[in-house]
C-alpha positions as CSV (number, residue, x, y, z in Angstrom):
1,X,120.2,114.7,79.1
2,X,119.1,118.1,78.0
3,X,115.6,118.7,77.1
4,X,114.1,117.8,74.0
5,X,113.4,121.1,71.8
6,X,112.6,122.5,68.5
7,X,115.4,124.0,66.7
8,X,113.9,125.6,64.0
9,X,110.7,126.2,62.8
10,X,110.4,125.8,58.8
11,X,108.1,126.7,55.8
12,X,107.3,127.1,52.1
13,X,104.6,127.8,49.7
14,X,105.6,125.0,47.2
15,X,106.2,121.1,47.9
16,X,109.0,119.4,47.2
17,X,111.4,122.5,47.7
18,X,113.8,123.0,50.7
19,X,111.8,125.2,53.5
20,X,112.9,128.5,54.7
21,X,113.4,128.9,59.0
22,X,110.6,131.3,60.6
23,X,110.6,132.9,64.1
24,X,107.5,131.3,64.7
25,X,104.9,128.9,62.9
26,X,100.9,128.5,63.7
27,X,99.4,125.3,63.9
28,X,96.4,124.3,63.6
29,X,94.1,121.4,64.2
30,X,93.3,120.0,60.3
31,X,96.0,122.5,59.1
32,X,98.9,121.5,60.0
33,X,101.3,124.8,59.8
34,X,99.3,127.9,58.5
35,X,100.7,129.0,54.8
36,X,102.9,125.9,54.4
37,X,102.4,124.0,51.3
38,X,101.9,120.7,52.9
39,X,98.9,122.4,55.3
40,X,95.8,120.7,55.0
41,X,93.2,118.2,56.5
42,X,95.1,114.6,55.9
43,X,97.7,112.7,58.0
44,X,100.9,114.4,56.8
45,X,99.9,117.7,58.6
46,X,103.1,118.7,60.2
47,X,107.1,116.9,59.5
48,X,109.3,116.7,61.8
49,X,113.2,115.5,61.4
50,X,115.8,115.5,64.6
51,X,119.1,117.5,64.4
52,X,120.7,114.7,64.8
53,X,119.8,113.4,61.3
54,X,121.1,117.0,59.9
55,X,123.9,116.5,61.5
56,X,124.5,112.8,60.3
57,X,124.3,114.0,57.1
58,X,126.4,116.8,58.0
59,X,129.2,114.6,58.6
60,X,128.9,112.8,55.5
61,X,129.8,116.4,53.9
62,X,126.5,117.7,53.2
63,X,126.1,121.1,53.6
64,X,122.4,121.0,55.5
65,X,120.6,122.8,57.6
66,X,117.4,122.6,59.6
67,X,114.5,123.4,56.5
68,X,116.7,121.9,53.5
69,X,115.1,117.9,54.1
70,X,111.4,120.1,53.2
71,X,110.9,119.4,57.5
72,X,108.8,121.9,59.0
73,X,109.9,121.0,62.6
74,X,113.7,120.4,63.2
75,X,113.9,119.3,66.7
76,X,117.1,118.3,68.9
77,X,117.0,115.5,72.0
78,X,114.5,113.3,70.7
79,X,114.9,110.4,68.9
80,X,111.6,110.9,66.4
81,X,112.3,108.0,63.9
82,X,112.4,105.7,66.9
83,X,108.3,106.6,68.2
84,X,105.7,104.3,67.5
85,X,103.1,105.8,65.0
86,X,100.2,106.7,67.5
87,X,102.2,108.3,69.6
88,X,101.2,112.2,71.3
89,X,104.3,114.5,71.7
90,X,103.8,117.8,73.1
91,X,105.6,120.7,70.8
92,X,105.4,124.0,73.0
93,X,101.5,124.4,73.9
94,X,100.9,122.1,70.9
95,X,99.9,118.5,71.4
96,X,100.4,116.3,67.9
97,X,100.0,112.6,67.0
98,X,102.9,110.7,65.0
99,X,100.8,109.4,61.9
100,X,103.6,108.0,60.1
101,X,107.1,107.4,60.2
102,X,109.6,108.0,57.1
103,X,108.4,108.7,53.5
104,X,109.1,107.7,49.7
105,X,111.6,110.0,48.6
106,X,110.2,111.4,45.3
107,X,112.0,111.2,41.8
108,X,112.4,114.9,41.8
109,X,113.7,115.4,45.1
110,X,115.4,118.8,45.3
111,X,117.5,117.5,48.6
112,X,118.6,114.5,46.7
113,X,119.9,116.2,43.6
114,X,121.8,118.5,46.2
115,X,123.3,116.1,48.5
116,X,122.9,112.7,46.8
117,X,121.1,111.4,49.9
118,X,117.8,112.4,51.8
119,X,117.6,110.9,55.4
120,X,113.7,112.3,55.6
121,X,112.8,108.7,54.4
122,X,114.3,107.5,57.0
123,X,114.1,109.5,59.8
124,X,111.4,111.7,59.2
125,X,107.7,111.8,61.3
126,X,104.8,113.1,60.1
127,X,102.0,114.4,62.8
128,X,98.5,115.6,63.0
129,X,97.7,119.0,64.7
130,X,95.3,118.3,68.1
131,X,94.9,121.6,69.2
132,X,96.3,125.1,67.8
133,X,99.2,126.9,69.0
134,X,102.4,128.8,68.3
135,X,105.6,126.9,67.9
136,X,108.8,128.5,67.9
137,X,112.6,128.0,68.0
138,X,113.5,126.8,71.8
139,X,110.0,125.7,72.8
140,X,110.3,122.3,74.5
141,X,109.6,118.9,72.5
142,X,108.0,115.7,75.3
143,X,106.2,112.5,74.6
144,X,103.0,112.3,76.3
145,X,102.4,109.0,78.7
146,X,105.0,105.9,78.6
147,X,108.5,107.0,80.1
148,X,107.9,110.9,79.4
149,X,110.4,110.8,76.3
């Protein structure tokens, strides 16, 4: 198997709205990523949603790409949904803690409305920054301790 990465990096400045890919994204303990409009010092710092999910969706003819499920970390490799909430995954330089798994979808979902279906409920992770960093498309994605991914 291939190594676990991040596909795309992804930000906006309002919530709810599909999020726009970035070269590169700053992270920050208590943050979460700098200038996105879900930064800020509670458990939902950072989202994360696999490729693989895009891609499911994808073949249910939605036409999706890593940033429109609001995600700021698309990843590919790694089954995120699947990791036990407490668990430390190394993204690049940049060590995080999965603080929940999934979400409520809410009523004015922009991704619903567009595709009928949202699989960040589902599959989505949310993390807490540890330490700060820069992320960015192709940085490697491992789990920290237990079998190493």
């Amino acid at each position: 198997m291939n190594q676990p990465k991040i596909v795309s990096v992804n930000i906006s400045s309002t919530k709810g709205v599909v999020k726009k890919p970035v070269p590169q994204g700053c992270l920050e303990p208590d943050v979460g990523l700098v200038g996105d409009a879900h930064s800020g010092p509670w458990h939902r710092q950072l989202s994360l949603l696999a490729m693989e999910s895009i891609d499911f969706m994808r073949n249910k003819g939605a036409n999706v790409n890593p940033g429109d499920f609001a995600e700021n970390v698309t990843t590919e490799g790694i089954e995120l949904h699947t990791l036990p909430v407490g668990t430390h995954l190394m993204l690049g330089a940049v060590e995080v803690e999965v603080t929940q798994i999934g979400k409520e979808c809410h009523a004015g979902c922009e991704i619903r409305k567009l595709v009928g279906d949202c699989i960040m409920p589902r599959q989505g992770i949310f993390v807490r920054v540890l330490n700060p960093g820069e992320v960015k498309a192709g940085d490697p994605v491992s789990r920290l301790g237990g079998d190493g991914g």
